[in-house]
C-alpha positions as CSV (number, residue, x, y, z in Angstrom):
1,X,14.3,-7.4,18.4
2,X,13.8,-10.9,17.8
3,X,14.6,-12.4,14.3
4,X,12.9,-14.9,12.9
5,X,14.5,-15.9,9.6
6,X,16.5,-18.6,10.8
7,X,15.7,-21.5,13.2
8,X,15.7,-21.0,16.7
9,X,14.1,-21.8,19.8
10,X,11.8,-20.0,22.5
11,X,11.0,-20.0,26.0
12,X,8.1,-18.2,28.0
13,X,7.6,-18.2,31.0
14,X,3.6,-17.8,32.1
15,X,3.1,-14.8,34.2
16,X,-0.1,-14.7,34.9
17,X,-0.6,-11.0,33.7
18,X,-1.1,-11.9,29.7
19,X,-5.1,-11.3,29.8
20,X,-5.8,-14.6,28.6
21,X,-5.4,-17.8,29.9
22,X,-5.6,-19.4,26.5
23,X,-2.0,-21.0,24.9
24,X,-2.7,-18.9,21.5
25,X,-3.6,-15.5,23.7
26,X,-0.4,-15.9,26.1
27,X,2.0,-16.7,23.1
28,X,0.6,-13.6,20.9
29,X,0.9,-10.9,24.5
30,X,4.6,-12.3,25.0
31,X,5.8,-12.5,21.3
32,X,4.7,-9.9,19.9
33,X,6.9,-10.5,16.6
34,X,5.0,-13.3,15.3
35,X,1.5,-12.7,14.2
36,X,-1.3,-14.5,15.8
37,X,-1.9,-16.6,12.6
38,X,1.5,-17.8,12.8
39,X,1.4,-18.9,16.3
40,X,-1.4,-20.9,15.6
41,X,-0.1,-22.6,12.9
42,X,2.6,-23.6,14.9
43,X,0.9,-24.5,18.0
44,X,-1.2,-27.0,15.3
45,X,2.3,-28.1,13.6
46,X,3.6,-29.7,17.1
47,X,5.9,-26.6,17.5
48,X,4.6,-25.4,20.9
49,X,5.9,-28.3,24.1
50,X,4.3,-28.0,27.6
51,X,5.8,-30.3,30.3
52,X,7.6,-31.9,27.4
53,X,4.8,-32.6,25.7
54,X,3.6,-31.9,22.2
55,X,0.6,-29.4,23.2
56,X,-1.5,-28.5,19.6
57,X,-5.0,-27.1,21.0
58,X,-4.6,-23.2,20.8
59,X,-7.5,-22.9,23.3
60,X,-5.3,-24.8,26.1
61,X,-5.2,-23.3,29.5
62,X,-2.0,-22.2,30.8
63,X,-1.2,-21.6,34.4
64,X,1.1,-18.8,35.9
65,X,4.6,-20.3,35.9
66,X,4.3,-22.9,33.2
67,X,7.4,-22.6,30.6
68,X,6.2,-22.9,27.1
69,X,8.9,-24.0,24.5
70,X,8.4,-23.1,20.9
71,X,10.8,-24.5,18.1
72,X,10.6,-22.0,15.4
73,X,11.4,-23.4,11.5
74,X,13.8,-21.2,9.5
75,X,11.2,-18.9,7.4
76,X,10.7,-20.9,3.7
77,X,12.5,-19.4,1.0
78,X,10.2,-16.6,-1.0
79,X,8.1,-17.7,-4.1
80,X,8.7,-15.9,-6.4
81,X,12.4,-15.3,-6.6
82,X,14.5,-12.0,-5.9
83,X,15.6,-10.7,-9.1
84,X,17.8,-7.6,-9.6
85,X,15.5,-4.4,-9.9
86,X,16.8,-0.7,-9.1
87,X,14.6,0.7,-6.3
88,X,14.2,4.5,-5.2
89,X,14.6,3.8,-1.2
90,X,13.3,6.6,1.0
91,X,13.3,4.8,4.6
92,X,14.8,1.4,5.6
93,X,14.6,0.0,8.9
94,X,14.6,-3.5,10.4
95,X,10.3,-3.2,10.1
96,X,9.9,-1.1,7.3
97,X,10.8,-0.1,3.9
98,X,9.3,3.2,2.3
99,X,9.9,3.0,-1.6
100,X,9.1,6.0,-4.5
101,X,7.7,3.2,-7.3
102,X,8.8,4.4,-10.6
103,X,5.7,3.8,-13.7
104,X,5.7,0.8,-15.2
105,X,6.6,-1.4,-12.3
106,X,3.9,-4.0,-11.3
107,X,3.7,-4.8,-7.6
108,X,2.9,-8.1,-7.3
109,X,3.3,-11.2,-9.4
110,X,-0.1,-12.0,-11.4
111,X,-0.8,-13.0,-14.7
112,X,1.1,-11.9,-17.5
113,X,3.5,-10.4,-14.8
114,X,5.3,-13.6,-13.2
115,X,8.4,-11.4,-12.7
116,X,10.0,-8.2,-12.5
117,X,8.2,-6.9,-10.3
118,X,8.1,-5.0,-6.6
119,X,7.9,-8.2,-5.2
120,X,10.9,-9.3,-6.6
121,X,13.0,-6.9,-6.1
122,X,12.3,-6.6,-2.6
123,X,13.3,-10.2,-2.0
124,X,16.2,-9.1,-3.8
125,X,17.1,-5.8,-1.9
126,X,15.8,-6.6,1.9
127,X,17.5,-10.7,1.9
128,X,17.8,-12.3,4.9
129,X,16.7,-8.8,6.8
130,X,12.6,-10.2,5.6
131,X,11.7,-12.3,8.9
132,X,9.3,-14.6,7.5
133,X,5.6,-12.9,7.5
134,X,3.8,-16.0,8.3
135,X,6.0,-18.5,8.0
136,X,7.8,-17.5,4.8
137,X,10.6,-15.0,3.9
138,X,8.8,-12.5,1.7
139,X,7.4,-9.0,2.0
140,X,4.5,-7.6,3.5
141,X,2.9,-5.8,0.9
142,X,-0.1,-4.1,3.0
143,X,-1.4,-1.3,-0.2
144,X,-0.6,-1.0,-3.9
145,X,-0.3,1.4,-6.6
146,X,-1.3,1.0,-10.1
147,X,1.2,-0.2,-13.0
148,X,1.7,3.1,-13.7
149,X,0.8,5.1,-10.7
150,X,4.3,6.6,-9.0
151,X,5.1,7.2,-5.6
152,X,5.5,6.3,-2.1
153,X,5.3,3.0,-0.8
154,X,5.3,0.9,2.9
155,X,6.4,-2.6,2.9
156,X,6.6,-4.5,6.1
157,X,9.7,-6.5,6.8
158,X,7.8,-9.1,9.6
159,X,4.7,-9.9,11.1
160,X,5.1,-7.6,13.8
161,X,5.2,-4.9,11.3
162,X,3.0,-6.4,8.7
163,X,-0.2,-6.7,11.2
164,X,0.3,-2.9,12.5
165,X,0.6,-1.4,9.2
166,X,-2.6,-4.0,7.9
167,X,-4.6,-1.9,11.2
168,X,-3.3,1.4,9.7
169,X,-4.4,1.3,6.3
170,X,-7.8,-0.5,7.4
171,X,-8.1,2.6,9.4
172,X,-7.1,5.1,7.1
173,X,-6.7,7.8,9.2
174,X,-10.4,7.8,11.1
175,X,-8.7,7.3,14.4
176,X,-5.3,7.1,13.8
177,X,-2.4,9.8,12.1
178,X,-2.4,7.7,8.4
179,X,-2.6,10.0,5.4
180,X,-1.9,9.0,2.2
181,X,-1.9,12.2,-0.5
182,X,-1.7,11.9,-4.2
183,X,-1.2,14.7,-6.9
184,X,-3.8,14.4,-9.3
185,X,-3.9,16.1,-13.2
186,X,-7.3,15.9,-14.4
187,X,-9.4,17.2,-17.1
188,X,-11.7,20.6,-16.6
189,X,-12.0,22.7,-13.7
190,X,-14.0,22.0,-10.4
191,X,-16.7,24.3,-9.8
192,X,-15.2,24.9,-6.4
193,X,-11.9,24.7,-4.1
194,X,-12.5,21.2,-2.4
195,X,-14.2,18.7,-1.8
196,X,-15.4,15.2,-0.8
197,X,-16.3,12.5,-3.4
198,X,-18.2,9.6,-1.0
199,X,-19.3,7.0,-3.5
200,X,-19.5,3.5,-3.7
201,X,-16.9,1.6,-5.6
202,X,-17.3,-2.1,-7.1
203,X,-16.8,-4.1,-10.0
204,X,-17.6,-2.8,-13.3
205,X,-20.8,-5.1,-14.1
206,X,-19.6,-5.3,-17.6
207,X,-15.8,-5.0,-18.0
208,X,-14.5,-7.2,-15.0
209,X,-11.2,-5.5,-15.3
210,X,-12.5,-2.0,-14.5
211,X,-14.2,-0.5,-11.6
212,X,-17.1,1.7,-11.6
213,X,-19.3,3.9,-8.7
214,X,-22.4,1.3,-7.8
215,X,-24.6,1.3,-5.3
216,X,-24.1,-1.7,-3.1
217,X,-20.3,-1.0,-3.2
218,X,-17.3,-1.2,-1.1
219,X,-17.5,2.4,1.1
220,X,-15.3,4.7,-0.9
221,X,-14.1,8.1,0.0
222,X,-11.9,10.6,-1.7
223,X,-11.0,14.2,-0.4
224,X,-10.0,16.7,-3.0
225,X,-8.6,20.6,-3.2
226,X,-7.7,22.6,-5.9
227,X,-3.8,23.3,-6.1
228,X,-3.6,25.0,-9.5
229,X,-5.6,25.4,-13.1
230,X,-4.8,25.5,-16.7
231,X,-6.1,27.2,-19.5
232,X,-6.2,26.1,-22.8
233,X,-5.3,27.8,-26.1
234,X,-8.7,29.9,-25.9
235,X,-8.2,31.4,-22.5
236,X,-10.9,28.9,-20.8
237,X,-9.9,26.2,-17.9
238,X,-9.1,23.0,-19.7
239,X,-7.0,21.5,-16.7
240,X,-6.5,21.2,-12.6
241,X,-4.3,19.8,-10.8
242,X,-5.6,18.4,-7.5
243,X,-4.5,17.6,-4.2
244,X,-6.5,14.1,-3.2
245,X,-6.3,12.1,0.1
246,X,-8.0,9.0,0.9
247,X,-10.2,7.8,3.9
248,X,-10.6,4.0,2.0
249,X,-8.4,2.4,0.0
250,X,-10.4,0.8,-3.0
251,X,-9.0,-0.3,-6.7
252,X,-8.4,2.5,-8.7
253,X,-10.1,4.7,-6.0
254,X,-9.1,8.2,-7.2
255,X,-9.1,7.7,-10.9
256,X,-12.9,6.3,-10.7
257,X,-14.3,8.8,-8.2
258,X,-12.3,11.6,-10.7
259,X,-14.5,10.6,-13.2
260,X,-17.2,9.9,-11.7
261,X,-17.2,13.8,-11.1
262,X,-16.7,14.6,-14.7
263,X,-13.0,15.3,-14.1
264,X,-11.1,12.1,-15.1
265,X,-7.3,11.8,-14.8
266,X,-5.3,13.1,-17.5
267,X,-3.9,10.3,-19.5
268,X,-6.3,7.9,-18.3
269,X,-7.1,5.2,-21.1
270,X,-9.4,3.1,-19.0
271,X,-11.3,5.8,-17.1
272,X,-11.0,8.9,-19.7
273,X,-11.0,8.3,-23.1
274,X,-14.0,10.1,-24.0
275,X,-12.1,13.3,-22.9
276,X,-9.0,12.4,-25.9
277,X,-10.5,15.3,-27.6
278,X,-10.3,17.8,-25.1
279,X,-6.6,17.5,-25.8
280,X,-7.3,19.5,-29.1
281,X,-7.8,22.9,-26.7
282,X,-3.6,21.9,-25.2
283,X,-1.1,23.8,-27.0
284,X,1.6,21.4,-29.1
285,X,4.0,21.3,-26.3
286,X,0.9,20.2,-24.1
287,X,0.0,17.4,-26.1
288,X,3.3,16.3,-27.2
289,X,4.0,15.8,-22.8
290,X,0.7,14.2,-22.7
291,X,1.5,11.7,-25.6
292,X,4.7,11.5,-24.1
293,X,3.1,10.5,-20.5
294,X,1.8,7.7,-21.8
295,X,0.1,6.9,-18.4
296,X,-2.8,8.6,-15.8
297,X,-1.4,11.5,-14.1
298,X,-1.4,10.6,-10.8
299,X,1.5,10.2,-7.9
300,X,1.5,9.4,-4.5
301,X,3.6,11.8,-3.2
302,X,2.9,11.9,1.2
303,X,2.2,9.2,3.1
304,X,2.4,9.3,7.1
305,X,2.0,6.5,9.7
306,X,2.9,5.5,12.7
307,X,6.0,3.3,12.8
308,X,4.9,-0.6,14.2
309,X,7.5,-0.8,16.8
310,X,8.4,2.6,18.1
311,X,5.1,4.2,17.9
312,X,6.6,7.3,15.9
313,X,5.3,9.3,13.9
314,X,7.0,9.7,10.6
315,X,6.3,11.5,7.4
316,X,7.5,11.5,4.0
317,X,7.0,13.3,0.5
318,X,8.0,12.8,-2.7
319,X,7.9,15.5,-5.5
320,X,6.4,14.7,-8.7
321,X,8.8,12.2,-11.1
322,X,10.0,14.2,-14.5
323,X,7.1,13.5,-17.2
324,X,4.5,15.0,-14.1
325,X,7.1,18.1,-14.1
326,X,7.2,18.5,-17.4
327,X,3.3,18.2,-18.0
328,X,2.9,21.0,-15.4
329,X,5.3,23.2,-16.7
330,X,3.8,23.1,-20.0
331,X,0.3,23.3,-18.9
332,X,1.5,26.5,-16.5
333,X,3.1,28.0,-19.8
334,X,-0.8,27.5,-22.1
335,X,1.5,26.0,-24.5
């Protein structure tokens, strides 16, 4: 595998077989490890020499036999910085790292969350092994997870990586073997085993921080079953907890669509507060792990994809973190 964090220099050789006889097209069928954005901006940085000469038109036409030269810059250092944060690893490869995110950890620096966040401890953890996804030596991050959502995570390590695992989750598994499952405890019972939630999702037209079900939305899709149920202290369902998959990937997906049902996440503050007095039918011990949750009850806990480079299928599954554990054995109990 070719590395691209340092400085170094390439050479191609035109064979004639690349598809394309376009500079840009020929670059991205021969180096495969930098992303087609990248190779553009360097053919339009000077970067790319022809015959000895500077050539900066992507669209130039190459001929079969023509050795192209391209001076790759050491990958920029990351912005923001790599700061010291424990991380959960499940997988690690030269491509890929698979993570199980703890709650409370943002993944991406914003507003009000400059640091400590994945971001930065990725830059921390992966070093100089982070190629330099388009120019710069940071990593890929392709889906998220809410503040306080747990589970498994993909990071790509390079552009080869990043641009496969971008295709993957814009797919999510229509054509190809993606799945991403999350556990799911939400309020009441479903009037049946499974089922498909396919609405809409956008902005909330009122609270800009919140999404909502509206129609002219993003295409959202959300495939449940029933795993187990929960009674309250007067014998009726008060609980489920749900197996949910997802064929699009929109903010806050699962947690709006639950609602949107009439079956919103347990511990939900932004999506289920009008069900804060459905607690009153949970034993103590039930509402003292609820308080104690502090968080919506979901966790991502399979994901499976193909690996960018070898094609592979691979598959991973994380059980539900302690305060999920204790909320179901409590709500198993009718405590």
């Amino acid at each position: 595998m070719e590395s691209f964090g340092s400085a170094q220099r390439l050479e191609v050789v035109v064979e004639g077989d690349e598809g394309s006889a376009r500079l840009d097209r020929v670059l991205a069928a021969r180096l495969p490890d930098l992303s087609r954005s990248r190779l553009k901006a360097l053919i339009l940085a000077g970067a790319v020499r022809l015959k000895a000469a500077e050539v900066r038109d992507p669209a130039y036409h190459v001929s079969s036999g023509d050795t192209i030269i391209i001076d790759v810059p050491e990958a920029a250092p990351p912005e923001p910085k790599g700061e010291d944060i424990a991380l959960d690893i499940v997988f690690e490869d030269d491509d890929i790292v698979v993570i199980n995110k703890p709650k409370g950890l943002v993944v991406h620096p914003a507003a009000g969350h400059e640091t400590g966040t994945l971001v930065n401890a990725l830059i921390a953890h992966c070093g100089t092994s982070l190629s330099g996804i388009g120019g710069v030596r940071r990593p890929g991050i392709v889906h998220r997870l809410d503040k306080d959502t747990t589970g498994l995570m993909v990071v790509a390590k390079n552009d080869l990586a990043h641009a496969s695992l971008t295709a993957q989750f814009a797919d999510h598994g229509r054509t190809g073997p993606m799945r991403r499952g999350y556990m799911a405890f939400a309020w009441g019972l479903p009037g049946r085993h499974r089922g498909t939630i396919d609405a809409p999702i956008d902005r909330h037209p009122h609270a800009r921080e919140r999404m909502a079900v509206r129609q002219g939305g993003r295409e959202a899709v959300t495939h449940w079953e029933l795993l187990q149920s929960f009674t309250g202290r007067d014998g009726k369902p008060v609980a489920a907890l749900l197996a949910c998959e997802l064929e699009t990937g929109r903010t806050h997906q699962i947690r709006v669509h639950l609602a949107h049902i009439g079956h919103p996440l347990m511990g939900d503050a932004v999506y289920g507060p009008h069900f804060k007095t459905k607690a009153n039918q949970l034993g103590q011990q039930s509402q003292g792990a609820l308080t104690a949750l502090g968080r919506q009850a979901l966790h991502a806990y399979l994901l499976v994809l193909e690996h960018p480079r070898t094609a592979e299928l691979l598959h991973w599954e994380a059980g539900l973190p302690e305060d999920l554990l204790l909320l179901e054995s409590v709500l198993k109990a009718a405590l």
